[in-house]
N, C-alpha and C positions, 0 to 999 in steps of 0.2 A: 672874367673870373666867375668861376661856380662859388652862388650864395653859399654860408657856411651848413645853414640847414637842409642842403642839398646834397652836401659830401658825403661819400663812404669814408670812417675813421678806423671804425673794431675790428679787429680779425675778423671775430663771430659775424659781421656782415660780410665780410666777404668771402668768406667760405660758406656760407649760407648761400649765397647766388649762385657762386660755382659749383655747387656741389649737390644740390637741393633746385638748382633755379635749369632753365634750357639754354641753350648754345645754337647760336650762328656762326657761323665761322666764313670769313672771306679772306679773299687774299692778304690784307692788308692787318687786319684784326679779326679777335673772337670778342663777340657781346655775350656774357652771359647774364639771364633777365630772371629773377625770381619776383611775381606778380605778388603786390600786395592781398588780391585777394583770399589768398591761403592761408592767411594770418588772422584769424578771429579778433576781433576787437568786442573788448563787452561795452555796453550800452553808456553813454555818455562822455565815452573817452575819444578825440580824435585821432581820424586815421593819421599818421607823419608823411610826410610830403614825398616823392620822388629822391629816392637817393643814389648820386653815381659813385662810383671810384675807376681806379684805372691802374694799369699793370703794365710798367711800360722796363722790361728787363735788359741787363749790360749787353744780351746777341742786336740788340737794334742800334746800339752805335756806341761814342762815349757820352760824358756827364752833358756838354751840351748837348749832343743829337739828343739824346735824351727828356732832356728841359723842352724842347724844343719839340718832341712831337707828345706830350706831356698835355704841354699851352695849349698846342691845336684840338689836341681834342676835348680838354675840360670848355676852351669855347664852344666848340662844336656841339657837346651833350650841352652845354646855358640854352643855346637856342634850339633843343629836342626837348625837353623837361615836359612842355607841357603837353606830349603824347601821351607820356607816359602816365599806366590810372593810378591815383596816391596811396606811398604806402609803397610801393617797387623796390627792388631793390637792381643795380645795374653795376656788371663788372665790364669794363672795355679793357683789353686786353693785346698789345700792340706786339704785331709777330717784326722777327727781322729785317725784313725788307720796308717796313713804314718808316724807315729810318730815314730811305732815301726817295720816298714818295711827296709830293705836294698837296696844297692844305684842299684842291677840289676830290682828288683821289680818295684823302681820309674820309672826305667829309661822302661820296658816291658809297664807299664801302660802310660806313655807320650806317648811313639810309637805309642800303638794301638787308642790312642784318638787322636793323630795328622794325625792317619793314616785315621781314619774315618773324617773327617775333612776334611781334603787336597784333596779328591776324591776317598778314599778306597770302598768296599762293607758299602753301607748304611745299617744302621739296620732296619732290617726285610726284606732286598732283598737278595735274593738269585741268583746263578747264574740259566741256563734251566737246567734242567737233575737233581737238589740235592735233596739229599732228608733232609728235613727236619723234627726232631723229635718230633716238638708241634702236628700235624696236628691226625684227625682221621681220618680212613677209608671210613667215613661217607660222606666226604666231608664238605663242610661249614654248618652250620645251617641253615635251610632254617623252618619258620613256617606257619604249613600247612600242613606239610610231615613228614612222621613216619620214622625217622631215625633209629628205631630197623629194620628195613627191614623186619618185621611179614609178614606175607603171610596171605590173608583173603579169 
């Protein structure tokens, strides 16, 4: 069970994450993460700890599927909590198909959205030296320029 001072309760928190906060999105679910540090705190007041909530809607199954991928992931964010820096705010957000996924599945897709999040490789950056498989030979599109490389 998530501590109670860890829960997302207010509207206003969760539209704040969502709407104000960034997004991962993976197969299974969308995290969206608003950083406590955006939030000014004046001098002698403590930061508030790490808060989740979760968004688990009637296309991912009925009331039990429901409960039930609910549970898996309020465990799943107990044991992430303390990545997270205090003061966060965190929406998990379960798409259709989580309905009929298993608890290592939920648990591989939180990682990777929490990881892209928290300061992982952003998407579309690469490390120097990788090769990546979208690209052509061609280089970028450039127009203007005869990217067949014809010879005149």
């Amino acid at each position: 069970m998530l501590p109670t001072e860890n829960r997302l309760r207010r509207r206003e928190d969760f539209a704040a994450a969502v709407r104000r906060g960034r997004r991962a999105g993976r197969p299974l679910l969308v995290v969206h993460f608003r950083s406590g540090a955006t939030d000014p705190h004046g001098p002698g007041e403590s930061v508030p700890p790490a808060r989740a909530g979760f968004v688990v809607s009637k296309a991912v199954g009925n009331a039990v599927v429901r409960n039930k991928v609910q549970r898996r992931l309020r465990h799943l964010m107990r044991d992430r909590l303390d990545r997270l820096p205090a003061g966060s705010l965190v929406v998990v957000r379960a798409l259709p198909c989580a309905g009929d996924a298993e608890h290592d599945q939920l648990a591989r897709d939180l990682d990777a959205a929490l990881e892209r999040l928290l300061g992982g490789v952003p998407k579309g950056c690469h490390p120097p030296g990788a090769v990546t498989g979208g690209g052509s030979a061609a280089g970028p599109r450039n127009p203007g320029r005869d990217p067949g490389g014809s010879a005149q």
